[in-house]
DSSP file (Angstrom, degrees, kcal/mol; ACC not computed):
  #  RESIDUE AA STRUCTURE BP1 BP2  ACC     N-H-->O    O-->H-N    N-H-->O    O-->H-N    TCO  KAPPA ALPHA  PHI   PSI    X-CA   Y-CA   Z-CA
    1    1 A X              0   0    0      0, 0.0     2,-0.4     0, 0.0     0, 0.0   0.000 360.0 360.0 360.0 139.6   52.6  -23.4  -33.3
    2    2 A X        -     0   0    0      1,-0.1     2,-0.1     0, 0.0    67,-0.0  -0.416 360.0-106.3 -84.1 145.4   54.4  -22.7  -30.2
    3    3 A X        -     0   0    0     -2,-0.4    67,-0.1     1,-0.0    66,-0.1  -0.425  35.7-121.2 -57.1 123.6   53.0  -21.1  -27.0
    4    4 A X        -     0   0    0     65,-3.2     2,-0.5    -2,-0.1    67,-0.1  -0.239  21.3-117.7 -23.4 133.6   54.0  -17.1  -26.0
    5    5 A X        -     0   0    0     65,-0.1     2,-0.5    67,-0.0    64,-0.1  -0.909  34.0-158.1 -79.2 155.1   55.5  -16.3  -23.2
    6    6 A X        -     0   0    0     -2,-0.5     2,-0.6    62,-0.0    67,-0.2  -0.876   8.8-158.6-145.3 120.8   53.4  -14.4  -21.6
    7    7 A X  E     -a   73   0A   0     65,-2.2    67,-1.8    -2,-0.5     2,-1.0  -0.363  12.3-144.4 -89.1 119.8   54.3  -12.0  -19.0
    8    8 A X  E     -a   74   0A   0     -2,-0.6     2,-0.8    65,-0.1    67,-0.2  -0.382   6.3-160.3 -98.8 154.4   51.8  -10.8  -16.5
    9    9 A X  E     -a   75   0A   0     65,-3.4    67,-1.4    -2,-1.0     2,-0.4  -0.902   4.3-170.5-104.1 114.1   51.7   -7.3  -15.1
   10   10 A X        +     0   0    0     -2,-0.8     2,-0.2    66,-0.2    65,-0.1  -0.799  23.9 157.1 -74.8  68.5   49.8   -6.7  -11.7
   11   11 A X        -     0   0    0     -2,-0.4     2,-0.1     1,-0.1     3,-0.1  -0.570  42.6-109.0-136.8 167.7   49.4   -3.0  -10.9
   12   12 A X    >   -     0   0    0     -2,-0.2     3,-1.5     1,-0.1     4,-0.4  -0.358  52.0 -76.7 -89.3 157.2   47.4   -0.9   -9.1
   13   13 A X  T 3  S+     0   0    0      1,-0.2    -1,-0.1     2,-0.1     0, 0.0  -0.335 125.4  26.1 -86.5 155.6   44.8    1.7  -10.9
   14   14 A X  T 3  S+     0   0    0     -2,-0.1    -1,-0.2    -3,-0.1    -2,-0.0   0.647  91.9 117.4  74.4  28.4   45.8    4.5  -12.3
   15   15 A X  S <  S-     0   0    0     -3,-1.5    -2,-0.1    -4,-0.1    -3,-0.0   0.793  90.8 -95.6 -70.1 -49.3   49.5    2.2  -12.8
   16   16 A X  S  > S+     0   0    0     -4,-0.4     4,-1.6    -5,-0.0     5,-0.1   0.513  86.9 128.4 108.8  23.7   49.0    2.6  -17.0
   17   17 A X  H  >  +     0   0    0     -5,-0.3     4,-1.3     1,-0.2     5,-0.1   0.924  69.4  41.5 -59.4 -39.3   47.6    0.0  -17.7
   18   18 A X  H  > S+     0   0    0      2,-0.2     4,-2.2     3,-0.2    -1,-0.2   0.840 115.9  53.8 -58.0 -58.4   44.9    1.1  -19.6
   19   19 A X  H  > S+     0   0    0      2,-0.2     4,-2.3     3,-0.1    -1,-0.2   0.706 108.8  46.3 -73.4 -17.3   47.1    3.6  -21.3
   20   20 A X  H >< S+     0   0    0     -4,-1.6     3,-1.7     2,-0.2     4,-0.5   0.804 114.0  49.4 -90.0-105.9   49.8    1.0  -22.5
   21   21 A X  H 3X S+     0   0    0     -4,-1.3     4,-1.3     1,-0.3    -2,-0.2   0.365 116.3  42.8 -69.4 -36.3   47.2   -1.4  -23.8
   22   22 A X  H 3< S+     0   0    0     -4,-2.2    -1,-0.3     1,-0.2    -2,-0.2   0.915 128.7  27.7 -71.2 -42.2   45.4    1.5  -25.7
   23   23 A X  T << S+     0   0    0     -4,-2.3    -1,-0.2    -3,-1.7    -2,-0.2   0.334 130.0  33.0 -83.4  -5.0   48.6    3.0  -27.0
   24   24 A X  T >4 S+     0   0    0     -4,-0.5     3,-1.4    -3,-0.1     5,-0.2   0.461  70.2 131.6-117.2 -17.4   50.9    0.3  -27.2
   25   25 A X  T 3< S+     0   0    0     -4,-1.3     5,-0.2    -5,-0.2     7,-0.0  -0.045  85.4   3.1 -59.8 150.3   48.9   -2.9  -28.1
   26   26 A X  T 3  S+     0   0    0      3,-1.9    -1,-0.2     1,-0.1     4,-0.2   0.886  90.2 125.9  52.3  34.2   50.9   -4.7  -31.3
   27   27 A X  S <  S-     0   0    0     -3,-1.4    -1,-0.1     2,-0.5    -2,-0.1  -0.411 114.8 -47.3-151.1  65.2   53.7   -2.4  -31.4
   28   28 A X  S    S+     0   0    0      0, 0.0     2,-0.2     0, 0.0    -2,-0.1  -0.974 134.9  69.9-114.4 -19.4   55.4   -4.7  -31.2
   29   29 A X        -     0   0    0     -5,-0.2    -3,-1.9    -3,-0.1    -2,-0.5  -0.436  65.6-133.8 -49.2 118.3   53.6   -6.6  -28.2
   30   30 A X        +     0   0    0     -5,-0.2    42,-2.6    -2,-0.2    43,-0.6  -0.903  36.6 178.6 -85.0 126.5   50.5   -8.3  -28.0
   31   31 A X        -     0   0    0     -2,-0.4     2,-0.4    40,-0.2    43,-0.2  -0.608  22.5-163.3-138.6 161.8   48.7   -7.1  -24.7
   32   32 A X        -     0   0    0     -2,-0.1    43,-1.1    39,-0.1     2,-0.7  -0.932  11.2-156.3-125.8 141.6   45.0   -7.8  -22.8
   33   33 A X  B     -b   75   0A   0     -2,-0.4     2,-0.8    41,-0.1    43,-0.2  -0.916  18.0-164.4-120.5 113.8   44.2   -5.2  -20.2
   34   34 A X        -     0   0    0     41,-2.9     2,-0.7    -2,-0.7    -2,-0.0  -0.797   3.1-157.4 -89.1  89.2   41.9   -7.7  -18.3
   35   35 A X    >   -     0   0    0     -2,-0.8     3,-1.8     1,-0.1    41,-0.1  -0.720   4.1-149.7 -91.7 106.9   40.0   -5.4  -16.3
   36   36 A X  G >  S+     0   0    0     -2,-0.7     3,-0.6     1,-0.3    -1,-0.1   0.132  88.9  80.4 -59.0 -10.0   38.5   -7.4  -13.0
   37   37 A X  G 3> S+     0   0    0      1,-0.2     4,-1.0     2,-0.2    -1,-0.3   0.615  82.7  75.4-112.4 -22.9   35.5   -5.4  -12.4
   38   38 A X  G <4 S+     0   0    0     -3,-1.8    -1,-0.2     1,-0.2    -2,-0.2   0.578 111.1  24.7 -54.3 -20.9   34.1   -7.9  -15.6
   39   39 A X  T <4 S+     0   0    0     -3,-0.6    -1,-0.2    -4,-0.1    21,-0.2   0.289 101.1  86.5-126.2   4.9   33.7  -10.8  -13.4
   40   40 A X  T  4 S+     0   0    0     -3,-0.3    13,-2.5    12,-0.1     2,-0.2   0.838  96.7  41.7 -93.1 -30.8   33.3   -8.8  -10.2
   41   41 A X  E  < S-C   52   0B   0     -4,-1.0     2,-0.3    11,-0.2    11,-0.2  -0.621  83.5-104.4-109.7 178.0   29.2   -8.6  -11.1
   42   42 A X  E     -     0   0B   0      9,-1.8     7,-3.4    -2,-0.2     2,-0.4  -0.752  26.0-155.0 -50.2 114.1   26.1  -10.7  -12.5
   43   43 A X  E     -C   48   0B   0     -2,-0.3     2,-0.5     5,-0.3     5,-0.2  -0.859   6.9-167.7 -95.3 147.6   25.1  -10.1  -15.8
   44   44 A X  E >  S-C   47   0B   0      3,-2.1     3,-3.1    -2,-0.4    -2,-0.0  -0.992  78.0 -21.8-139.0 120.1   21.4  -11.0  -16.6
   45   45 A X  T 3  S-     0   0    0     -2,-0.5     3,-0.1     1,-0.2    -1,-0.1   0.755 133.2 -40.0  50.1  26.0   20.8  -10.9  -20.6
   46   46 A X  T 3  S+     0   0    0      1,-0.2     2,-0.3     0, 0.0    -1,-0.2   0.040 120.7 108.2 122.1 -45.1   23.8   -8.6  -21.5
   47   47 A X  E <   -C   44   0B   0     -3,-3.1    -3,-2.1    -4,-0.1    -1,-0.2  -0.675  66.0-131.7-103.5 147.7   23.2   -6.1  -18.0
   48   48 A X  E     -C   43   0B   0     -2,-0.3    -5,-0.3    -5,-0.2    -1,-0.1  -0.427  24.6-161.0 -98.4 146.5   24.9   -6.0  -15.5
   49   49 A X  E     -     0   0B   0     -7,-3.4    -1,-0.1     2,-0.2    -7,-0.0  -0.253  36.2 -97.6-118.2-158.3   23.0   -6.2  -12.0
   50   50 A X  E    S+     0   0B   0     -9,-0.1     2,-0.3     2,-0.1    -1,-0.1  -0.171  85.8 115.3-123.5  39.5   24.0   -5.3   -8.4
   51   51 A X  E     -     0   0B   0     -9,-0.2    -9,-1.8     0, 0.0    -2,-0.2  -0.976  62.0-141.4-114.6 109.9   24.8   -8.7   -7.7
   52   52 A X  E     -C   41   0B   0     -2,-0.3     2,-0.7   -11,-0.2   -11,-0.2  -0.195  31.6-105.9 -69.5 149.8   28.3   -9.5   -6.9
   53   53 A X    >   -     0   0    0    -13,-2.5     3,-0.8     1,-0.1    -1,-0.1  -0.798  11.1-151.4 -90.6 125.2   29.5  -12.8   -8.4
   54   54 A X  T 3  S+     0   0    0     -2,-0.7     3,-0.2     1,-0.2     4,-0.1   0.640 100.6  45.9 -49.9 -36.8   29.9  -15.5   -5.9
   55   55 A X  T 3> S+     0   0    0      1,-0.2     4,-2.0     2,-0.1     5,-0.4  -0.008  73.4 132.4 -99.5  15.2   32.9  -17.1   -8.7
   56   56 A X  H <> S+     0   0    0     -3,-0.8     4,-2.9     1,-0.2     3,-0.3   0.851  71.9  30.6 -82.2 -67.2   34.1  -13.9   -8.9
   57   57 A X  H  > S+     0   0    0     -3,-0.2     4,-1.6     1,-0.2     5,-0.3   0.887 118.3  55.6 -60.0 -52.3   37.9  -15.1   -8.3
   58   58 A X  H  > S+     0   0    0      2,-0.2     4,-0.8     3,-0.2    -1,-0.2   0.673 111.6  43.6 -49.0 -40.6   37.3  -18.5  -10.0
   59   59 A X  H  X S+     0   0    0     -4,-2.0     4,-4.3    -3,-0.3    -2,-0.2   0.924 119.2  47.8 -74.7 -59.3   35.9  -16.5  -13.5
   60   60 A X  H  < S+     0   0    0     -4,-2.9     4,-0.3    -5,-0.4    -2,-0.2   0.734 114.0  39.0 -67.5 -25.8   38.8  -14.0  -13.2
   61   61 A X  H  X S+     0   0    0     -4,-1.6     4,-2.4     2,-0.1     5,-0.5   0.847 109.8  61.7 -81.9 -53.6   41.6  -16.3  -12.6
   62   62 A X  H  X S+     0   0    0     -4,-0.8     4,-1.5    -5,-0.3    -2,-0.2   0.945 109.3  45.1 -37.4 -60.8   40.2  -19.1  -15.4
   63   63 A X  H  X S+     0   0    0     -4,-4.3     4,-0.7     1,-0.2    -1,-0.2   0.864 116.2  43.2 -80.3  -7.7   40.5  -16.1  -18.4
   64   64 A X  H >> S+     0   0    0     -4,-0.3     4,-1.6    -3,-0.3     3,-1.0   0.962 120.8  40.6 -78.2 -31.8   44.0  -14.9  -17.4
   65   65 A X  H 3< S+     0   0    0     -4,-2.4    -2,-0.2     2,-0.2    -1,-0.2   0.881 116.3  51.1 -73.5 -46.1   44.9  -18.5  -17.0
   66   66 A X  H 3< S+     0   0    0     -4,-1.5    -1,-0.2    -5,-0.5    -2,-0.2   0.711 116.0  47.9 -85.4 -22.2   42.7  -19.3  -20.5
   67   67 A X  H XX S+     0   0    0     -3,-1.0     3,-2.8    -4,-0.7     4,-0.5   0.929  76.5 110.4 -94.7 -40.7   44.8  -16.3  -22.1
   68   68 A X  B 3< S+d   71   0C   0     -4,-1.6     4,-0.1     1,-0.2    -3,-0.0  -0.082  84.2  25.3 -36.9 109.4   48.3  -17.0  -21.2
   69   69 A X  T 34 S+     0   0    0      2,-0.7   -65,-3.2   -66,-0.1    -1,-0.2   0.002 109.5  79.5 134.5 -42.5   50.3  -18.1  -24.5
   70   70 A X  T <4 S+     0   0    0     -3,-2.8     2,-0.4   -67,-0.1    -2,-0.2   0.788  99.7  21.5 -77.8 -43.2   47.9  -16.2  -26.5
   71   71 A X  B  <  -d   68   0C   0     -4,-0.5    -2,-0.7   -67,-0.1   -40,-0.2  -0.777  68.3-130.3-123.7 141.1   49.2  -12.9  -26.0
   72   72 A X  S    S+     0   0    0    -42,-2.6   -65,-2.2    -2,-0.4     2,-0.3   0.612  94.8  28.0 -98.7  10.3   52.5  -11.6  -25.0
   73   73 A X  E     -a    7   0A   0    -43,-0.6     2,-0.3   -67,-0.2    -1,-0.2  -0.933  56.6-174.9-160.8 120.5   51.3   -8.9  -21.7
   74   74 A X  E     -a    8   0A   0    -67,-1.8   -65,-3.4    -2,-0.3     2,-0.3  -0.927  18.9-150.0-132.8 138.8   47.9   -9.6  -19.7
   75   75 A X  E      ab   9  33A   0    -43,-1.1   -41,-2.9    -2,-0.3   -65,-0.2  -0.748 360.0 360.0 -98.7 134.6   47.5   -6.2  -17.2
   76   76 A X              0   0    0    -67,-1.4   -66,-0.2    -2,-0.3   -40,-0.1   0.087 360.0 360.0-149.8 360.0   45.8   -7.5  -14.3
């Protein structure tokens, strides 16, 4: 099976990302709204602490990188 393109969107909040991925995903597009704030802390068992992740950049670029292909829109 062949690889997507997959185009990525880079927008500032309160852009629409959120609202295109909620209302739009698979019609006809396949979309991620990768939202940054997932890799921006420490999780310990599931919760999330008040410890910023040191890989923070490393985490966050590795799944858009790990998604591309898969999907045809990652909101970033």
């Amino acid at each position: 099976m062949d690889k997507k393109i997959t185009v990525v969107i880079s927008a500032f909040p309160a852009c629409g990302k959120s609202y295109t991925y909620k209302n739009f995903n698979g019609k006809p597009y396949t979309m991620l709204d990768s939202d940054s704030s997932k890799y921006s802390w420490i999780y310990e068992n599931g919760i999330k602490t008040d410890k910023r992740n040191p890989n923070f950049i490393e985490d966050y670029i590795a799944h858009i990188k790990e998604n591309i292909g898969k999907v045809d829109v990652i909101f970033v």
